[in-house]
C-alpha positions as CSV (number, residue, x, y, z in Angstrom):
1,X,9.3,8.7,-11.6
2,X,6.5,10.5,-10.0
3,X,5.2,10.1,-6.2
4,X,1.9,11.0,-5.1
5,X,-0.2,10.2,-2.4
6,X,-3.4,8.6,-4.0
7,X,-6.4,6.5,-2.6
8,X,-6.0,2.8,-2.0
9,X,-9.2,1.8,-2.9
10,X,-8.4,3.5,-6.3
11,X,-9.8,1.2,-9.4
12,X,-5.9,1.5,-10.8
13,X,-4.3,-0.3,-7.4
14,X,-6.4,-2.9,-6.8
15,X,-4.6,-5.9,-9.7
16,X,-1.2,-4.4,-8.1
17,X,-2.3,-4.9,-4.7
18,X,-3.8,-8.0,-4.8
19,X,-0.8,-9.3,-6.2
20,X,1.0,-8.1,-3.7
21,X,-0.9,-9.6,-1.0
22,X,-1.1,-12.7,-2.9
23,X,2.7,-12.9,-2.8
24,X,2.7,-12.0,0.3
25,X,0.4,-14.7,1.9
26,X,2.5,-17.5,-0.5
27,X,5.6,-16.7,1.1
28,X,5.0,-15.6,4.8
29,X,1.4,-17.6,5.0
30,X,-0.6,-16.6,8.0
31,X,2.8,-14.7,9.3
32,X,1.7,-12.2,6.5
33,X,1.4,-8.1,8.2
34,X,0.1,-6.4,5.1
35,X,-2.9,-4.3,5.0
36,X,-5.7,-4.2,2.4
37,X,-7.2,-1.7,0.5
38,X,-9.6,-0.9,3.2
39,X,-6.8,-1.1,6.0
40,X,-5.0,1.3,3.5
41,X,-7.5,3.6,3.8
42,X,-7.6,4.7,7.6
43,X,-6.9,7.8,8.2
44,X,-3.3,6.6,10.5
45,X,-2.3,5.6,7.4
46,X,-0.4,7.7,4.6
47,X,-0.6,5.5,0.9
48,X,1.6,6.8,-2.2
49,X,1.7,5.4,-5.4
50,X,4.9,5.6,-7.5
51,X,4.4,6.3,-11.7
52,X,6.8,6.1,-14.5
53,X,4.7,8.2,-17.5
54,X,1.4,6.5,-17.2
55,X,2.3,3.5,-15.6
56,X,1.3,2.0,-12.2
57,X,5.6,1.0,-10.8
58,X,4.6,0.7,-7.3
59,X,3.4,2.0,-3.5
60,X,4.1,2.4,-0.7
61,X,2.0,3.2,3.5
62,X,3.3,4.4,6.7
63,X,1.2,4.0,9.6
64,X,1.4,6.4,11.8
65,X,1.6,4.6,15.5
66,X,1.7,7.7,18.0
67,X,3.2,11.4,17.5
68,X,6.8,9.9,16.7
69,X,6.4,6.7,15.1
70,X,5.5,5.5,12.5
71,X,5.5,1.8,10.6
72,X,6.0,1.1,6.8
């Protein structure tokens, strides 16, 4: 498995995150705290994406909050 930090907004993330989101919203509703591609993006926020060969597994954001803390 490979880790990298990649770009949210990346044409390969977007069917992984929707679903994700889509989950998400059908099991926590409007309790849902996720962030979107665009959310992904700011620059608080660190995104990685996790590959096995040339498949999309997974990712993965921490927000960074202040100098010492941080949320996934």
């Amino acid at each position: 498995m490979e880790i990298r930090q990649d770009d949210p907004t990346a044409p390969y993330v977007a069917y992984l995150l929707a679903h994700h989101l889509e989950e998400l919203r059908s099991v926590m509703g409007e309790h849902a705290q996720a962030l979107d591609a665009s959310g992904l993006s700011a620059a608080s926020v660190t995104f990685w994406t996790a590959w096995q060969g040339d498949v999309l597994a997974g990712f993965g954001a921490l927000k960074q909050l202040d100098e010492t803390h941080g949320a996934k």
